[in-house]
TIGU-158758 format. One record per atom (N, C-alpha, C): atom name; x, y, z. Coordinates in Angstrom, 3 decimals. Layout:
N
<atom 'CA' <X Y Z>>
...
end
This chain:
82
<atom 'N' <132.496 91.185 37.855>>
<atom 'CA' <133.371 92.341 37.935>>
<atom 'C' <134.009 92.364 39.321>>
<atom 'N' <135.578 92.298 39.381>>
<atom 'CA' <135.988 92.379 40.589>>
<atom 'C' <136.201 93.709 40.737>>
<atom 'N' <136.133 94.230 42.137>>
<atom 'CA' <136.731 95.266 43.249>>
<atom 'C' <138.160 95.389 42.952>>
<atom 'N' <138.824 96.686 42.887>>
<atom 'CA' <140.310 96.734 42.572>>
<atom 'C' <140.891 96.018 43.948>>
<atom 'N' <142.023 95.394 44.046>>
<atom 'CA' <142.371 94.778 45.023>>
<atom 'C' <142.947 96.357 46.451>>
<atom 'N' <142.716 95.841 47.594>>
<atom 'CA' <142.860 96.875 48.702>>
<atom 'C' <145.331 96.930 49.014>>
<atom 'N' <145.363 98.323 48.602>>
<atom 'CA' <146.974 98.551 48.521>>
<atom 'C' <147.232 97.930 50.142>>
<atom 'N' <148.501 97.827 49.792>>
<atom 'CA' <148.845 96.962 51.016>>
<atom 'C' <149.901 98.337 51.876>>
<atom 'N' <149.506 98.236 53.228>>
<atom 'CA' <149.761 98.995 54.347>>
<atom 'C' <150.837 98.807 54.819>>
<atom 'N' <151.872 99.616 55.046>>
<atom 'CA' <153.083 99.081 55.888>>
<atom 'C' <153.176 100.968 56.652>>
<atom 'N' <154.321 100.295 58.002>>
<atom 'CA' <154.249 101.694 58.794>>
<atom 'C' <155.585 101.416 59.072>>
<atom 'N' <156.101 102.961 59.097>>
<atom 'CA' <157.298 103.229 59.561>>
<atom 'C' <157.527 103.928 60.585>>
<atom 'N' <158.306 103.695 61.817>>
<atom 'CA' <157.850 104.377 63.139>>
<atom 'C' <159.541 105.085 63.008>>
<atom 'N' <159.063 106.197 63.185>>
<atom 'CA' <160.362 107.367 63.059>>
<atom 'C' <160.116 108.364 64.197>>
<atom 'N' <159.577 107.664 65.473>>
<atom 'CA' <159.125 109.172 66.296>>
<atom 'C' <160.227 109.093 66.812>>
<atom 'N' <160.427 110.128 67.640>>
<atom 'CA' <161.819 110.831 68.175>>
<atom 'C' <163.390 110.749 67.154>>
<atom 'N' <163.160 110.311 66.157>>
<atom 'CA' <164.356 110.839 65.364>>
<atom 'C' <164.100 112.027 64.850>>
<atom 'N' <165.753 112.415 64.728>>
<atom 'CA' <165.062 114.140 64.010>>
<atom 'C' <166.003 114.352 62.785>>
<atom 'N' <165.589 115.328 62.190>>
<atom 'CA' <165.913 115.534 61.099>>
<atom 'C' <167.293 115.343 60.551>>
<atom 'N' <168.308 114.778 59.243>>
<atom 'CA' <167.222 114.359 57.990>>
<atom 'C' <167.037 112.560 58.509>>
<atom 'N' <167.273 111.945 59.587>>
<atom 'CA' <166.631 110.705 59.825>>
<atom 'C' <165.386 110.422 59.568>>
<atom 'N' <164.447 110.809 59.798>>
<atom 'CA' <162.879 110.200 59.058>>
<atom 'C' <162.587 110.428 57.846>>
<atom 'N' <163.719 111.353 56.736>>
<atom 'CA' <163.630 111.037 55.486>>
<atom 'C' <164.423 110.019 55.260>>
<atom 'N' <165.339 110.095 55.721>>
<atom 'CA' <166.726 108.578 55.253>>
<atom 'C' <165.811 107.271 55.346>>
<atom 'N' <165.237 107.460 56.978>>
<atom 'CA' <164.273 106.150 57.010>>
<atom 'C' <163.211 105.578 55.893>>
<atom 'N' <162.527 107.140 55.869>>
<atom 'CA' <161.467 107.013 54.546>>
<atom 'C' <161.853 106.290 53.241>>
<atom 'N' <162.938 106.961 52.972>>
<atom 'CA' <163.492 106.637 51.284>>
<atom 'C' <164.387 105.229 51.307>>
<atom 'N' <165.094 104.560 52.543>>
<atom 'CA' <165.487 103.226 52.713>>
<atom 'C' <164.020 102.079 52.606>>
<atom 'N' <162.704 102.481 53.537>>
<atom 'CA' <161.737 101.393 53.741>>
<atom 'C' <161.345 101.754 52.054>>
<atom 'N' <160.670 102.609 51.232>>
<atom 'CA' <160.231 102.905 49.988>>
<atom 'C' <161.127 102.041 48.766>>
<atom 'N' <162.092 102.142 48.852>>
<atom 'CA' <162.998 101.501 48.269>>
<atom 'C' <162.868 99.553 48.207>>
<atom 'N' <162.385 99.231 49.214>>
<atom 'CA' <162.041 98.020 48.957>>
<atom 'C' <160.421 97.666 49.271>>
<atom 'N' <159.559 99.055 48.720>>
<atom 'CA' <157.780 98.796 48.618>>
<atom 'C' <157.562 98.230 46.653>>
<atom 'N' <156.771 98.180 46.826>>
<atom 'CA' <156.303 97.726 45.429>>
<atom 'C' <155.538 99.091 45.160>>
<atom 'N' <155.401 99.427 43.912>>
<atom 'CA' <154.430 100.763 43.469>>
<atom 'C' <152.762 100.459 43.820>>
<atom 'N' <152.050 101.104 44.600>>
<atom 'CA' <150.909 101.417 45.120>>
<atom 'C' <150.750 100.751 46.331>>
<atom 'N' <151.877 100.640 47.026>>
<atom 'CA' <151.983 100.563 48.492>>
<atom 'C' <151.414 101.610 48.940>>
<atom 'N' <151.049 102.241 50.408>>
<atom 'CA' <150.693 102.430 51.115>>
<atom 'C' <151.791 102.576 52.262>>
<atom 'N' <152.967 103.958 52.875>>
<atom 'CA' <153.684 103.813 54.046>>
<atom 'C' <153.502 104.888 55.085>>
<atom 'N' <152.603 104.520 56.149>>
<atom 'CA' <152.523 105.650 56.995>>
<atom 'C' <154.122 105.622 57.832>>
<atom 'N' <154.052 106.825 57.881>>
<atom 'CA' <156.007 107.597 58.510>>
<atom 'C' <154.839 108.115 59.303>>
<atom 'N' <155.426 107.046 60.770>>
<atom 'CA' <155.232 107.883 62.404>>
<atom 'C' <156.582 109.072 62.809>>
<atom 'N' <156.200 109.934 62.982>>
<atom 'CA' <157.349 111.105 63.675>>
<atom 'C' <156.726 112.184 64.830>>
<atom 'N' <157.432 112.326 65.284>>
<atom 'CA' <157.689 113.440 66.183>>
<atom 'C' <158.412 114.947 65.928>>
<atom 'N' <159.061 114.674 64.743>>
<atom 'CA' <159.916 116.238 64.844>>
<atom 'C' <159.139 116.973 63.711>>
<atom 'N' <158.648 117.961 64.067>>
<atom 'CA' <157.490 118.779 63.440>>
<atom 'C' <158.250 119.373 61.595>>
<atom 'N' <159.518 118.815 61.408>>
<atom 'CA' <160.104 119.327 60.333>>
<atom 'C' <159.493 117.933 59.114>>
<atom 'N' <159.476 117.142 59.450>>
<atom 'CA' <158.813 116.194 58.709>>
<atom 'C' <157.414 116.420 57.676>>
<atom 'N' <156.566 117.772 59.093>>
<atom 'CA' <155.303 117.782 57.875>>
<atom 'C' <155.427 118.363 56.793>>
<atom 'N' <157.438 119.229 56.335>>
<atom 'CA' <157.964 119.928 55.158>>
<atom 'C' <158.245 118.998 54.276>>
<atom 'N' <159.495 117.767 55.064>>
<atom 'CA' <160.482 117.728 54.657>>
<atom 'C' <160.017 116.104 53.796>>
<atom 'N' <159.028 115.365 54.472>>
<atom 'CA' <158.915 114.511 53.612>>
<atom 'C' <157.885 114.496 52.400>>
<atom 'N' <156.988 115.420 52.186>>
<atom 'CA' <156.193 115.940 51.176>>
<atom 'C' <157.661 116.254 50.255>>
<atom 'N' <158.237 117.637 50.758>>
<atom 'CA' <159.022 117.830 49.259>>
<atom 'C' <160.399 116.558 48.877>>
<atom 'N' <160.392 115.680 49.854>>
<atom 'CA' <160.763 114.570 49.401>>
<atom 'C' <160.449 113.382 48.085>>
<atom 'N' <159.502 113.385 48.597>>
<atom 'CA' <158.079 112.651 47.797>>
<atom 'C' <157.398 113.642 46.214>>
<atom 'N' <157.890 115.043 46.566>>
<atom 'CA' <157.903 115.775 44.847>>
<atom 'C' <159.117 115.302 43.972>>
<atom 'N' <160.434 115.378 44.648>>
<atom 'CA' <161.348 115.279 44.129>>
<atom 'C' <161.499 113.571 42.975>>
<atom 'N' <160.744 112.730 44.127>>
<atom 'CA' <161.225 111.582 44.099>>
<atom 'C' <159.884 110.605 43.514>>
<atom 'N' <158.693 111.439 43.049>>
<atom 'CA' <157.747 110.862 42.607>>
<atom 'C' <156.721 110.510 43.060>>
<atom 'N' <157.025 110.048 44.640>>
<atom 'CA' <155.807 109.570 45.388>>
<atom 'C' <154.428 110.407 45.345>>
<atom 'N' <153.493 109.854 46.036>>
<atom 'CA' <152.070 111.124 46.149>>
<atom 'C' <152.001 110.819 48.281>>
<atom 'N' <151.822 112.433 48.450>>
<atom 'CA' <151.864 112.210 50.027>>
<atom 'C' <149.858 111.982 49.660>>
<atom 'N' <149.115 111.268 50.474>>
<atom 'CA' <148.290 110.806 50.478>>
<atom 'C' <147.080 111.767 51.634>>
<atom 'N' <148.028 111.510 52.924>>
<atom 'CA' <147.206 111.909 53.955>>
<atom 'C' <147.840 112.748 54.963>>
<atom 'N' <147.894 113.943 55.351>>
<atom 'CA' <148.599 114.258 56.799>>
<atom 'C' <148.253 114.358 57.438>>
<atom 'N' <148.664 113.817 58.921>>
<atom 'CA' <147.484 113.948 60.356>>
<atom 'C' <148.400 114.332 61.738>>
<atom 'N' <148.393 115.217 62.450>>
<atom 'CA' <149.685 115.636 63.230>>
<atom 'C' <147.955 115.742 64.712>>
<atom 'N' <148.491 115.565 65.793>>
<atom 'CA' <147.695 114.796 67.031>>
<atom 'C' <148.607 114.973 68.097>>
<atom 'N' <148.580 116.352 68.410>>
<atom 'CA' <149.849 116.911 69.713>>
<atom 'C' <151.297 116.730 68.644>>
<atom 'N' <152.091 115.934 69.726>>
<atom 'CA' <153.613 115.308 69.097>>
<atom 'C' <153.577 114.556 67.834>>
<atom 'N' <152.396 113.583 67.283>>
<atom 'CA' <152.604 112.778 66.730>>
<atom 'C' <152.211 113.260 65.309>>
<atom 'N' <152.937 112.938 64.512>>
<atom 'CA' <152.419 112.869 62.944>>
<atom 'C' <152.540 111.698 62.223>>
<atom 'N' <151.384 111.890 61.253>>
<atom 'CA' <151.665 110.788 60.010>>
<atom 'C' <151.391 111.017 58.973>>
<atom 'N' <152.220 110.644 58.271>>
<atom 'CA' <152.113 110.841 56.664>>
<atom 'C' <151.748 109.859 56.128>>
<atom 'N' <150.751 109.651 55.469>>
<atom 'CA' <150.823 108.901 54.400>>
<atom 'C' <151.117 108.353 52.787>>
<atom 'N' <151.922 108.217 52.657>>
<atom 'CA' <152.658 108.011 51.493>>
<atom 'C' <152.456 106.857 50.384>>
<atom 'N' <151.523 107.181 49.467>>
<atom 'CA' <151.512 106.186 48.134>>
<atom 'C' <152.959 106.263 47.064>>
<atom 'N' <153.727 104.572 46.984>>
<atom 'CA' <154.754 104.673 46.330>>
<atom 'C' <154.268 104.971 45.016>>
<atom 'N' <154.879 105.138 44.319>>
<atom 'CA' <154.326 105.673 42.697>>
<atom 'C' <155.661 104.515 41.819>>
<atom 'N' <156.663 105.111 42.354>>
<atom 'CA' <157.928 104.124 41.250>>
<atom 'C' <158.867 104.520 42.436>>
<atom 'N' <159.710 103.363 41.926>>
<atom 'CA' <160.929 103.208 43.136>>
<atom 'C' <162.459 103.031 42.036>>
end
């Protein structure tokens, strides 16, 4: 019996852009993930911990993880369908 294979990790560094740039970024890198990727979105502009969740309703994804550490946030984002 094999172990499900481990999703593959990719990161998107979006700090100091601000809004709607770290969604544009988001939905350009997603666009060429495979479904059950794995994309942490690095940011800085505190509108992100809204704006890419209801991104990710609209558009199917599942936000996974959120972790904000002073300036920095990350989302983690499982692709679902592209």
């Amino acid at each position: 019996m094999s172990s499900p294979p481990t999703p593959i990790l990719e990161t998107l560094d979006a700090r100091g852009l601000l809004c709607p740039l770290p969604v544009i970024r988001t939905q350009d890198t997603i666009t060429n993930l495979a479904p059950g990727t794995l994309l942490d979105v690095l940011a800085t502009d505190p509108g992100t911990l809204h704006d890419i969740p209801a991104w990710c309703r609209v558009h199917g994804h599942e936000v996974v993880e959120t972790e904000r550490e002073g300036r920095d946030i990350r989302i983690r984002v499982k692709v679902v369908a592209t």
